[in-house]
C-alpha positions in Angstrom: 56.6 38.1 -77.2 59.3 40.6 -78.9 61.8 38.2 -79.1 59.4 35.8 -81.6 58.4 38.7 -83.1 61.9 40.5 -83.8 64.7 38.0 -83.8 63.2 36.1 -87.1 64.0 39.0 -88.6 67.8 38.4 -87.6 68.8 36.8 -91.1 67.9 40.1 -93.1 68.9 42.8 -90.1 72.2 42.2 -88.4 70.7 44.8 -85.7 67.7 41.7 -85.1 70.0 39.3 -84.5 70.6 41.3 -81.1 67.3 39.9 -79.9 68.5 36.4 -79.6 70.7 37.3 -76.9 70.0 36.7 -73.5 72.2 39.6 -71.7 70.4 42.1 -74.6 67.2 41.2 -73.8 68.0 41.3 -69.8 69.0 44.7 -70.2 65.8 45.4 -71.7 63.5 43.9 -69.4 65.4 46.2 -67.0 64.1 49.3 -68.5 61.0 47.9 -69.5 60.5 47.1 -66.3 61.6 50.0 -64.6 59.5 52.4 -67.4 56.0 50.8 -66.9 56.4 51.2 -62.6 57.5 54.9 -63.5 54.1 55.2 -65.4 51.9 52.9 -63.9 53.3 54.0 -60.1 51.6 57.8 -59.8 47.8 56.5 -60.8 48.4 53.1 -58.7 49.2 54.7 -55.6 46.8 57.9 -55.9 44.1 55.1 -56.2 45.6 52.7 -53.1 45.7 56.3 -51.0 42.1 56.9 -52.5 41.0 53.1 -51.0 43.1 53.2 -48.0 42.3 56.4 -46.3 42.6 54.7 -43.0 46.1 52.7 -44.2 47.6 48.9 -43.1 46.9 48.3 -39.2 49.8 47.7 -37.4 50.3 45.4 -34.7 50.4 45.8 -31.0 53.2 43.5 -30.1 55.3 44.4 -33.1 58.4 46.9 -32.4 57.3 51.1 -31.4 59.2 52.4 -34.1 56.5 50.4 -36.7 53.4 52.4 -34.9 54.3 55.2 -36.7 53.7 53.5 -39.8 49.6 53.2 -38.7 47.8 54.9 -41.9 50.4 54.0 -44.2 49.0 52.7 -47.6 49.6 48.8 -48.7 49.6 47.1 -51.9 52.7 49.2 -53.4 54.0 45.6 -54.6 51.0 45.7 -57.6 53.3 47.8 -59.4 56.5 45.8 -58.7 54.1 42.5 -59.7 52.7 44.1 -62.8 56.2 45.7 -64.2 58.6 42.2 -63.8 55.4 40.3 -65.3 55.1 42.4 -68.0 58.1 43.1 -68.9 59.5 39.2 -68.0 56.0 38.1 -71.1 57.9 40.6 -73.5 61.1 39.7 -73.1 61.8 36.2 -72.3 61.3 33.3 -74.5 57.6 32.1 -73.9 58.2 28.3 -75.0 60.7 28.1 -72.3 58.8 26.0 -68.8 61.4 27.8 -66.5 59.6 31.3 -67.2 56.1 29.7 -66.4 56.5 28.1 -63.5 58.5 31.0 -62.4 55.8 33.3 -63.1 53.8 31.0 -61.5 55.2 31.1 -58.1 56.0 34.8 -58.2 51.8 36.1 -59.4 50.6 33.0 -57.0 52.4 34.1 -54.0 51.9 37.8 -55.1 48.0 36.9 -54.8 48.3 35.6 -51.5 49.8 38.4 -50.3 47.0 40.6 -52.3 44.6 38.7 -50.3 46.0 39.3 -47.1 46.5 42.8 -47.5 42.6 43.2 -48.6 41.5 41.6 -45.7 43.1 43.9 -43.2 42.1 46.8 -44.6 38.6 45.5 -45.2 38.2 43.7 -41.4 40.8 46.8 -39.7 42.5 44.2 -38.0 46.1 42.8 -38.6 45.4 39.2 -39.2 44.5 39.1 -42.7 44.5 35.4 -44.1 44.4 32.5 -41.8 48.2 31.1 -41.5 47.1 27.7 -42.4 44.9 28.6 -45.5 48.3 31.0 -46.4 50.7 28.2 -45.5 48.2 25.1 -48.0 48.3 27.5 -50.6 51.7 28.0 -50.6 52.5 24.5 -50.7 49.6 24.1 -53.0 51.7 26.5 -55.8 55.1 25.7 -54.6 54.5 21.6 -54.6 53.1 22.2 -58.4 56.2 24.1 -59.2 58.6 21.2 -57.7 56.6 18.6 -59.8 57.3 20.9 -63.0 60.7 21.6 -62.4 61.4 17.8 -62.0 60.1 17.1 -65.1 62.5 19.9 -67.1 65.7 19.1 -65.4 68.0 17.0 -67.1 68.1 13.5 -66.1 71.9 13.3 -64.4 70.7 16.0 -62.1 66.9 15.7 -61.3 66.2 14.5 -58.0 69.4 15.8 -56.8 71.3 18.3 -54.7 74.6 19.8 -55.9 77.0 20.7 -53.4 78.8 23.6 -54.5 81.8 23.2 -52.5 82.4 19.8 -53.9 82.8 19.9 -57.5 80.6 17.2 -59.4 79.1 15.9 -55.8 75.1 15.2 -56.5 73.1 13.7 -53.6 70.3 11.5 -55.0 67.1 12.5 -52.8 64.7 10.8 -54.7 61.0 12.0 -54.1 62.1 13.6 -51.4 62.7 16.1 -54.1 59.7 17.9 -53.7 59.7 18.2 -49.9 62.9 19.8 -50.2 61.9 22.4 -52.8 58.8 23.2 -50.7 61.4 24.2 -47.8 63.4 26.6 -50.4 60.4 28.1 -52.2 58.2 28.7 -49.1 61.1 29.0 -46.8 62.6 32.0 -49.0 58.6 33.8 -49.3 58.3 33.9 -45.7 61.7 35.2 -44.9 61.1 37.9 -47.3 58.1 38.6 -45.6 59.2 38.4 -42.4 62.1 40.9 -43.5 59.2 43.0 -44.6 57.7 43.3 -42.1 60.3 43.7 -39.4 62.9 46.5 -41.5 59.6 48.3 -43.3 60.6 47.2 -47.1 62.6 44.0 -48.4 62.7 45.1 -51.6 66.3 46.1 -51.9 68.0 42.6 -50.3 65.3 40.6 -52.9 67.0 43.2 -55.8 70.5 42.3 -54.9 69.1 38.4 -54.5 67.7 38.8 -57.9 70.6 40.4 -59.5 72.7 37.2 -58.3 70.2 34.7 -59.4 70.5 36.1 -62.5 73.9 36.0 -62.8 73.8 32.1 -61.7 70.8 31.6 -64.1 73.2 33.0 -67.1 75.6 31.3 -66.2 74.2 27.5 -65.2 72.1 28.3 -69.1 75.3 28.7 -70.9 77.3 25.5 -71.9 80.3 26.8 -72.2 80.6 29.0 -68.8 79.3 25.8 -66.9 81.8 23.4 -68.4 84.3 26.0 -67.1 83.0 27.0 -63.7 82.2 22.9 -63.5 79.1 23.3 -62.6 75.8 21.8 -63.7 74.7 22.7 -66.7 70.6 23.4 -67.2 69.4 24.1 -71.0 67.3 27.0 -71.1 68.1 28.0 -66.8 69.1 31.4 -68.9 66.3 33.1 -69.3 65.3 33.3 -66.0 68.3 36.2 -66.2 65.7 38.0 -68.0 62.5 37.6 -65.0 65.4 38.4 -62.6 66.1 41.2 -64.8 63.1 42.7 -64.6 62.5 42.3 -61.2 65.7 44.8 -60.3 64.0 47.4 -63.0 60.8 46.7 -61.3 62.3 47.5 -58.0 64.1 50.6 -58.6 61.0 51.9 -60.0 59.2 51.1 -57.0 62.0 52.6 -54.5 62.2 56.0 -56.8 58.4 57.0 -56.3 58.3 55.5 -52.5 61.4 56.5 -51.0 64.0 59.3 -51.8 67.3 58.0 -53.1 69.2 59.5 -50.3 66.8 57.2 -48.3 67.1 54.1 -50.3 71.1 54.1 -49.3 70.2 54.6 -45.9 67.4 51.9 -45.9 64.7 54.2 -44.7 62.7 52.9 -47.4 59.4 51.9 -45.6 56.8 54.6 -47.1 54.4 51.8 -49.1 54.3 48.0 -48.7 52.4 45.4 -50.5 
């Protein structure tokens, strides 16, 4: 929204035409990011505490360091969700379909993990959703997302797999396409989860994750850097620097009111989860 709103006004102000920069605008949805979790973090989780007197069940066959974790509140990743979305709307060029469907997969999958969350607290039992409602509506967003991507990507690649070790190698899967994105999208949620869940918070491997995919986002969005680095070029793959952006802000926010820093580099960082 800022960058319609500021960078037309890039022919009168030389300082506007800083908006129309991708790595400026990145660097923003950082802090943007990072500011609204620092304000929206003490409220959120005086309210989850408030909700949650009795915290996230944990389960019985699960490792007996994690029983000491019975009572601790859930839903921490709200903030982390509201911050990157937030900040990501402000930020990031709105006409661009890689932001959507993006933000699509990230608030969908967010929401299923909302839902679960409520439904342990609510039924004090650590089940939550039933894995094969959790598993169709994953598929359900994630198959919707391959459908859209296919339709942005640029013909000499769509449908295909690059091979990064082979310069200019593309596999023509056909419609198997979708399939295969289903494996990455939901493949990558569940490990995330599953990292969660077994090392109390995932939130610093998916910053470090997002910090590279932002760098490769940059970089695949830029003509000249992929005709360089030989590899596929994807108009408008750059602003996703900016949603990957936030999501490091909206992370160290996060790990500064749940963990002490000295914690966070010893990855004792398991004090709320979403």
């Amino acid at each position: 929204m800022l960058y319609y709103l500021l960078s037309q006004f890039a022919d009168a102000h030389i300082v506007f035409n800083l908006f129309q920069y991708i790595t400026f605008r990145t660097g923003c949805a950082i802090m943007t990011a990072l500011i609204i979790c620092f304000v929206i973090a003490p409220p959120m989780i005086r309210w989850l505490k408030m909700k949650q007197k009795e915290g996230q069940p944990i389960r019985d066959d699960g490792p007996e360091t994690h029983f000491a974790k019975a009572g601790t509140p859930t839903m921490g990743g709200l903030m982390i969700l509201i911050s990157v979305t937030v900040s990501t709307l402000l930020w990031a060029d709105l006409s661009n379909g890689y932001v959507w469907v993006s933000l699509m997969v990230m608030v969908g999958y967010g929401l299923i993990g909302f839902g679960d969350d409520y439904l342990k607290l609510t039924k004090r039992n650590t089940k939550g959703l039933p894995g094969k409602l959790k598993l169709l509506t994953q598929f359900f967003i994630g198959g919707a997302a391959a459908i859209w991507i296919m339709g942005m990507l640029p013909g000499e690649i769509n449908q295909h797999i690059a091979i990064p070790i082979l310069k200019d190698t593309y596999i023509f899967i056909g419609i198997l396409f979708i399939p295969w994105a289903l494996i990455v999208i939901i493949g990558a949620s569940n490990a995330v989860n599953l990292t969660d869940g077994l090392d109390g918070l995932a939130i610093v491997p998916v910053a470090i994750a997002s910090a590279c995919f932002g760098i490769i986002s940059y970089l695949v969005g830029n003509e000249i850097f992929s005709t360089y680095l030989n590899i596929p070029s994807v108009a408008g793959s750059g602003e996703l620097a900016i949603l990957c952006g936030a999501l490091i802000g909206g992370a160290m926010g996060f790990l500064w009111y749940n963990a002490p820093p000295a914690m966070i580099f010893m990855g004792d960082t398991g004090s709320l989860a979403m």
